[in-house]
C-alpha atoms as a printed R data frame, in Angstrom:
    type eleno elety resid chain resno      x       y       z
1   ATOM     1    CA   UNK     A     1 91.203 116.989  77.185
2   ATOM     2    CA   UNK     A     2 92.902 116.110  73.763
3   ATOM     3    CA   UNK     A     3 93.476 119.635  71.484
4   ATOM     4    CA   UNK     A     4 91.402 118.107  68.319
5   ATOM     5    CA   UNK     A     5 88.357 116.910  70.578
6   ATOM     6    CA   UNK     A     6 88.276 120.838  71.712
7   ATOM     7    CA   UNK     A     7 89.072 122.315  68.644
8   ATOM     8    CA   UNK     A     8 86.291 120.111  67.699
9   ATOM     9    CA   UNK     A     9 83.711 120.926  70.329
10  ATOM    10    CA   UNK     A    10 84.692 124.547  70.171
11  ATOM    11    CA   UNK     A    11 83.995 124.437  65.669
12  ATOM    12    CA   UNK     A    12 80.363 122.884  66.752
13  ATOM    13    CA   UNK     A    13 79.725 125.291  69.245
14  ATOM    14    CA   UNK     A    14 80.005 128.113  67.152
15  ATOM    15    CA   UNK     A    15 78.599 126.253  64.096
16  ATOM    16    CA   UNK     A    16 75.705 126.198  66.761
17  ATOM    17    CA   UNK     A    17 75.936 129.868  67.417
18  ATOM    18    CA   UNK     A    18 75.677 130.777  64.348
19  ATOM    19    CA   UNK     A    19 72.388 128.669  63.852
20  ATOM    20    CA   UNK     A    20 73.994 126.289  61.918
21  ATOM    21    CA   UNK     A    21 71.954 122.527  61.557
22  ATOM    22    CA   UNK     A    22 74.985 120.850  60.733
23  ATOM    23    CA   UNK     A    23 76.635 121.997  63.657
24  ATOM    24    CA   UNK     A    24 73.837 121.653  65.896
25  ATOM    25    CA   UNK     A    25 72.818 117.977  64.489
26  ATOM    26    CA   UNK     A    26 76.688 117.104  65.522
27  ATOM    27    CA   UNK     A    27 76.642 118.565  68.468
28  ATOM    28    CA   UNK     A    28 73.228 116.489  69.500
29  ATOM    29    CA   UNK     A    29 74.892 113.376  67.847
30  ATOM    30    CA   UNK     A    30 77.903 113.471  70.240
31  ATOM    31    CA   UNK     A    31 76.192 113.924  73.230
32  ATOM    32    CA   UNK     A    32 72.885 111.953  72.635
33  ATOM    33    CA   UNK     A    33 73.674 108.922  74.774
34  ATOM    34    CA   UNK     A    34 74.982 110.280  77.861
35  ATOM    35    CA   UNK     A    35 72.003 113.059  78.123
36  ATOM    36    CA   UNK     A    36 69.531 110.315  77.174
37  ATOM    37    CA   UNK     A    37 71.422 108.455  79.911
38  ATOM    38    CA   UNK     A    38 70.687 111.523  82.477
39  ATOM    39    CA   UNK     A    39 66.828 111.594  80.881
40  ATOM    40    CA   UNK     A    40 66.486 108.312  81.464
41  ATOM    41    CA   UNK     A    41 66.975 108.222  85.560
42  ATOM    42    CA   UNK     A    42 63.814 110.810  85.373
43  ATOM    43    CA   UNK     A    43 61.353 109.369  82.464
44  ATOM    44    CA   UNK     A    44 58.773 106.696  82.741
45  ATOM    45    CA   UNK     A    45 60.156 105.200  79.828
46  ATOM    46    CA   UNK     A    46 62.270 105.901  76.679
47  ATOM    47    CA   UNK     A    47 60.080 107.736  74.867
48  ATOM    48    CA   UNK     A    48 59.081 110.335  77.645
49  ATOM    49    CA   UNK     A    49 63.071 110.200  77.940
50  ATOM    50    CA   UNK     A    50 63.374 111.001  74.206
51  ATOM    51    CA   UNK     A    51 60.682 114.216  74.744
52  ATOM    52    CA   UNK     A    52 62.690 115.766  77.353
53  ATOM    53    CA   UNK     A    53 66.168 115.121  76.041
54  ATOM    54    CA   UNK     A    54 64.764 117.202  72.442
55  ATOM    55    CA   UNK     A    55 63.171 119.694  74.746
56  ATOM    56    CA   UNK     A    56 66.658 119.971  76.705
57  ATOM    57    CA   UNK     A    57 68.479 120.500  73.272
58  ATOM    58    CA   UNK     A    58 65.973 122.485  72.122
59  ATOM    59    CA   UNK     A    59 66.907 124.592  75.171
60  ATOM    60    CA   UNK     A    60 70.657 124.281  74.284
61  ATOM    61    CA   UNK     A    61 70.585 125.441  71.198
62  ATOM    62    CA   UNK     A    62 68.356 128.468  72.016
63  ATOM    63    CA   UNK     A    63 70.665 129.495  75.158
64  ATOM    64    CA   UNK     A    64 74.180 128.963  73.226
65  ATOM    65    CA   UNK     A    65 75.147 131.968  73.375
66  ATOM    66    CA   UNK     A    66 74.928 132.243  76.696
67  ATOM    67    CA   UNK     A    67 77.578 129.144  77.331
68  ATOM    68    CA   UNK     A    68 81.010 130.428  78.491
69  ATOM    69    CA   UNK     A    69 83.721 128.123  78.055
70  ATOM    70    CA   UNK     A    70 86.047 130.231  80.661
71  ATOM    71    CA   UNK     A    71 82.974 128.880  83.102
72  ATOM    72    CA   UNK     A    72 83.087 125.131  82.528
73  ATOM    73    CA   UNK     A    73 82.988 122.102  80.100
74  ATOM    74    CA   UNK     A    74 80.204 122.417  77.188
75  ATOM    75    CA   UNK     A    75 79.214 118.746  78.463
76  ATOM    76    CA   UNK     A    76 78.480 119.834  82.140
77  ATOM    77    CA   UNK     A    77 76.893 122.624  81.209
78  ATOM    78    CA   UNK     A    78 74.632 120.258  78.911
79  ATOM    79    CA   UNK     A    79 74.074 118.291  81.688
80  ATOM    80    CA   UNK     A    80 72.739 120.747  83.703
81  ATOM    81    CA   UNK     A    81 70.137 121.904  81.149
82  ATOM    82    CA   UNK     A    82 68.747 117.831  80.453
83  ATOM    83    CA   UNK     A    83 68.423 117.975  84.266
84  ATOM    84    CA   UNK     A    84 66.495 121.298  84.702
85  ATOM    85    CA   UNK     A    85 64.380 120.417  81.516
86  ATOM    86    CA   UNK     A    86 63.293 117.152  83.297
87  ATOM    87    CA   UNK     A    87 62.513 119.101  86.705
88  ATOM    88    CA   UNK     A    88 60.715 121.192  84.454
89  ATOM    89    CA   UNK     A    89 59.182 117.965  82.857
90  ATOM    90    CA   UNK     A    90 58.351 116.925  86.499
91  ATOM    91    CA   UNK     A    91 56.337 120.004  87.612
92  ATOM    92    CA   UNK     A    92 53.808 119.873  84.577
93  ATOM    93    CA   UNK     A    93 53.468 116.504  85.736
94  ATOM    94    CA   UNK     A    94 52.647 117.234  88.963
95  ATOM    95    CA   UNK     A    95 50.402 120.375  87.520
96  ATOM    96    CA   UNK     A    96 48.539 117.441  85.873
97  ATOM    97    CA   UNK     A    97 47.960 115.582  88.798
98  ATOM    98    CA   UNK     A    98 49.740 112.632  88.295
99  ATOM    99    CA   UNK     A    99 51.351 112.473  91.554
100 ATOM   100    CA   UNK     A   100 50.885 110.708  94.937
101 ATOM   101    CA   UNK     A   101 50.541 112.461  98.417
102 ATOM   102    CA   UNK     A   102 53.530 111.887 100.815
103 ATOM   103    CA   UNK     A   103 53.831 111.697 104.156
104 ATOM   104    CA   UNK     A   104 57.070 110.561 106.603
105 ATOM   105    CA   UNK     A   105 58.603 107.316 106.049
106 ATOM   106    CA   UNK     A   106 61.877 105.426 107.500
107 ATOM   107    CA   UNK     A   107 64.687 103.882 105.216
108 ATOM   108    CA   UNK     A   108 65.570 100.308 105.896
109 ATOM   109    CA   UNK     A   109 69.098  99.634 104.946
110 ATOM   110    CA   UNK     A   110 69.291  97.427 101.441
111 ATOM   111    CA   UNK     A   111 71.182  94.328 101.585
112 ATOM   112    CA   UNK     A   112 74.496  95.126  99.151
113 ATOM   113    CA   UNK     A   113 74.078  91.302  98.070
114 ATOM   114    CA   UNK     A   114 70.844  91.809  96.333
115 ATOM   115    CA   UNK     A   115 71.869  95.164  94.265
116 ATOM   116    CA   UNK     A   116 75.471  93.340  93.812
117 ATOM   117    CA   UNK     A   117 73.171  90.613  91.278
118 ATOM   118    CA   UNK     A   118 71.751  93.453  89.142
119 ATOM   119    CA   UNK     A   119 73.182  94.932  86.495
120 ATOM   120    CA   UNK     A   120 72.696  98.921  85.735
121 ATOM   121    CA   UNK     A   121 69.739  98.138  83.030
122 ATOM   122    CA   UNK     A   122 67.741  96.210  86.203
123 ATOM   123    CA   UNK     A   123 68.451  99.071  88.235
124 ATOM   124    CA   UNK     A   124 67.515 101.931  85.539
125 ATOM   125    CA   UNK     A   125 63.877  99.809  85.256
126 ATOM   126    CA   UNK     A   126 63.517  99.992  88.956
127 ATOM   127    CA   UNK     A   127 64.337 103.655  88.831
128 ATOM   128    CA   UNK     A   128 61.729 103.838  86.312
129 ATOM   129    CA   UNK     A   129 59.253 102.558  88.050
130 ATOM   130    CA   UNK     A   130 59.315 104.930  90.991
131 ATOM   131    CA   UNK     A   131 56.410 107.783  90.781
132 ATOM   132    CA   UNK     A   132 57.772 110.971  89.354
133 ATOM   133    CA   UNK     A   133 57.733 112.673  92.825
134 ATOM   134    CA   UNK     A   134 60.175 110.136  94.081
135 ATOM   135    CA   UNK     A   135 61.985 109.513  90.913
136 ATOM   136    CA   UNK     A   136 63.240 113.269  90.872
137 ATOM   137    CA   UNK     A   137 64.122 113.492  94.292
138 ATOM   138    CA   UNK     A   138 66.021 110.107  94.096
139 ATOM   139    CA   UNK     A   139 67.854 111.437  91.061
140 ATOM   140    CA   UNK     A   140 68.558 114.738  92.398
141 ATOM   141    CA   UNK     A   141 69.936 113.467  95.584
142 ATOM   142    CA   UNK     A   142 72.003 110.639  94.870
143 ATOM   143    CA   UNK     A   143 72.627 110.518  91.543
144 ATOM   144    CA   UNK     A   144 73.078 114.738  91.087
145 ATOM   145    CA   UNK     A   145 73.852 115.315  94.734
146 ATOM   146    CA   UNK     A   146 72.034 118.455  95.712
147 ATOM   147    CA   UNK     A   147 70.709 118.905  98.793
148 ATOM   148    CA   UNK     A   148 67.498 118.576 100.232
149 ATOM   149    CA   UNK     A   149 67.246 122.382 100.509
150 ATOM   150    CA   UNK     A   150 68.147 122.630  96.963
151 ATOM   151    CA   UNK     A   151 65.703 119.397  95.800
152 ATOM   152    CA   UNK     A   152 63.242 121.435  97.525
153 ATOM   153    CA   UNK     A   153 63.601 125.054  95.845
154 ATOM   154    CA   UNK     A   154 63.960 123.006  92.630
155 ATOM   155    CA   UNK     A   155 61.110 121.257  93.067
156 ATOM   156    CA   UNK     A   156 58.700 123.805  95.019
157 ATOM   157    CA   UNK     A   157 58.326 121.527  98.057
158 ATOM   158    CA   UNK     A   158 59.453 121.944 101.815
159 ATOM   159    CA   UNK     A   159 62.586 119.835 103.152
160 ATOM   160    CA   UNK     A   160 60.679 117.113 104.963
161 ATOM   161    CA   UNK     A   161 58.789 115.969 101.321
162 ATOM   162    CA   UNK     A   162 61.937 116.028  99.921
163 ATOM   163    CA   UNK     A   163 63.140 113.630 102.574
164 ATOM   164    CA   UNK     A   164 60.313 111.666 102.762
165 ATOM   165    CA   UNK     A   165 60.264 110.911  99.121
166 ATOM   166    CA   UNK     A   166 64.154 110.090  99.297
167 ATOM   167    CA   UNK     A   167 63.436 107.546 101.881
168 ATOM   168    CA   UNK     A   168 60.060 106.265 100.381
169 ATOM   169    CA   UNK     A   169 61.945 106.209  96.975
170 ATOM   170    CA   UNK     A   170 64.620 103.811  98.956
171 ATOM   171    CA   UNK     A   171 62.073 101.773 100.851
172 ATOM   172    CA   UNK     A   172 60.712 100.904  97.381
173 ATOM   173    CA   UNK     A   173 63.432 100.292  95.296
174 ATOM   174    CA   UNK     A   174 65.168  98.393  98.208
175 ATOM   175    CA   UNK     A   175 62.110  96.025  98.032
176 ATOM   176    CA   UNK     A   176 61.861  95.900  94.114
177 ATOM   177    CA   UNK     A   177 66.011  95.179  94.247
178 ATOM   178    CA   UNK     A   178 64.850  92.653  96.899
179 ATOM   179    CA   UNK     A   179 62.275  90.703  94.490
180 ATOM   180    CA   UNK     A   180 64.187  90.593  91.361
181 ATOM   181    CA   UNK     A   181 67.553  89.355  93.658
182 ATOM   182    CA   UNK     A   182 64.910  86.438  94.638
183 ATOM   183    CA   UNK     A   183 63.581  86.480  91.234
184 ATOM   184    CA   UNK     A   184 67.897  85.814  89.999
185 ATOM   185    CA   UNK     A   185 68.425  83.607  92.571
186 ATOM   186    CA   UNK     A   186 65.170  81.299  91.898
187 ATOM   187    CA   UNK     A   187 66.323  80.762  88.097
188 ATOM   188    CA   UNK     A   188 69.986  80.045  89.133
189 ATOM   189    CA   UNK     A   189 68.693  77.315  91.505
190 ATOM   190    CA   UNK     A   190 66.556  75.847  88.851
C-alpha cells in the first residue's frame, strides 16, 4: 500500500475519531462504492442497499475507536461491519415475516455457457431477486465464504436451512441464469 494513501486513510481515521464530519464525509466518500457493492449482493434493490450501507457507516463511525490498525486494513474491517449490518438488516426482516419456509432441496449443476453470456449487472439482478433467506446465505457462502456452521450462528438457523437455502438459492438462480441466456441468445438470432 502506497505511504500517501495510508498517511491518508490514517488523517481520516482520526479526523473520524475525533468526530470530525469532514473526516467522516471523506472517509464514506472513498469507500461508498465498494460497500454499496457488498450492500448490494444482500438488498432488494438500491435503495434498501443505500439504508443499510448508512446504517453500516453509521455503525463505523460510532465503533472507530475500537478499529486497530495493528489488526487489519480499515477497508476489511469496513467490510465486515456493511456485512453484519445487512445480517442484521436480514433478521428484522425475517422478525417481520417476510420470509419463506424451507425445506431440503438438491443443486443441479449450472451450465458455465449460460452465466459465461451475462455480465456482473445481470447477475447482481438475479441475486436480487432471490428471497432474503436465500440471498444471505448465498452471499455469505460464496461470495463471503463462511461456513455453514458460521451462516447458521449468524443467522440463528440450524446447518441443514443453511444448506438448503444455498442449494435452493442455486436451483433458482441457475434457472433465472438459464432464461435470460435463452432470453440473449433469442435476440442474437433475430
Amino acid at each position: 500500500m502506497p505511504i500517501a494513501y495510508k498517511l491518508m486513510l490514517e488523517q481520516l481515521i482520526n479526523g473520524c475519531r475525533r468526530g470530525d464530519r469532514d473526516a467522516q464525509r471523506k472517509l464514506y466518500e472513498f469507500f461508498h462504492g465498494k460497500m454499496m457493492g457488498i450492500c448490494m449482493r444482500y438488498a432488494n434493490c438500491r435503495d434498501e442497499a443505500a439504508v443499510i450501507l448508512n446504517t453500516g457507516f453509521f455503525k463505523v463511525f460510532k465503533k472507530i475507536d475500537k478499529y486497530d490498525a495493528e489488526q487489519g486494513q480499515i477497508e476489511a474491517w469496513i467490510s465486515r461491519i456493511m456485512i453484519n449490518t445487512a445480517i442484521d438488516h436480514y433478521r428484522k426482516e425475517i422478525r417481520k415475516g417476510r420470509t419463506v419456509e424451507i425445506s431440503d432441496a438438491r443443486f443441479e449443476q449450472q451450465q458455465p455457457m449460460a452465466v459465461d453470456q451475462l455480465n456482473a449487472e445481470d447477475i447482481l439482478k438475479l441475486v436480487q431477486q432471490l428471497t432474503p433467506a436465500y440471498r444471505a446465505v448465498f452471499n455469505l457462502y460464496a461470495i463471503e465464504g463462511y461456513s455453514h456452521k458460521e451462516i447458521a450462528d449468524q443467522l440463528g438457523i440450524s446447518e441443514g436451512t443453511s444448506k438448503s437455502n444455498l442449494a435452493k438459492a442455486r436451483k433458482k438462480l441457475q434457472a433465472a441464469i438459464e432464461e435470460q441466456f435463452a432470453i440473449k441468445q433469442t435476440n442474437y438470432a433475430r
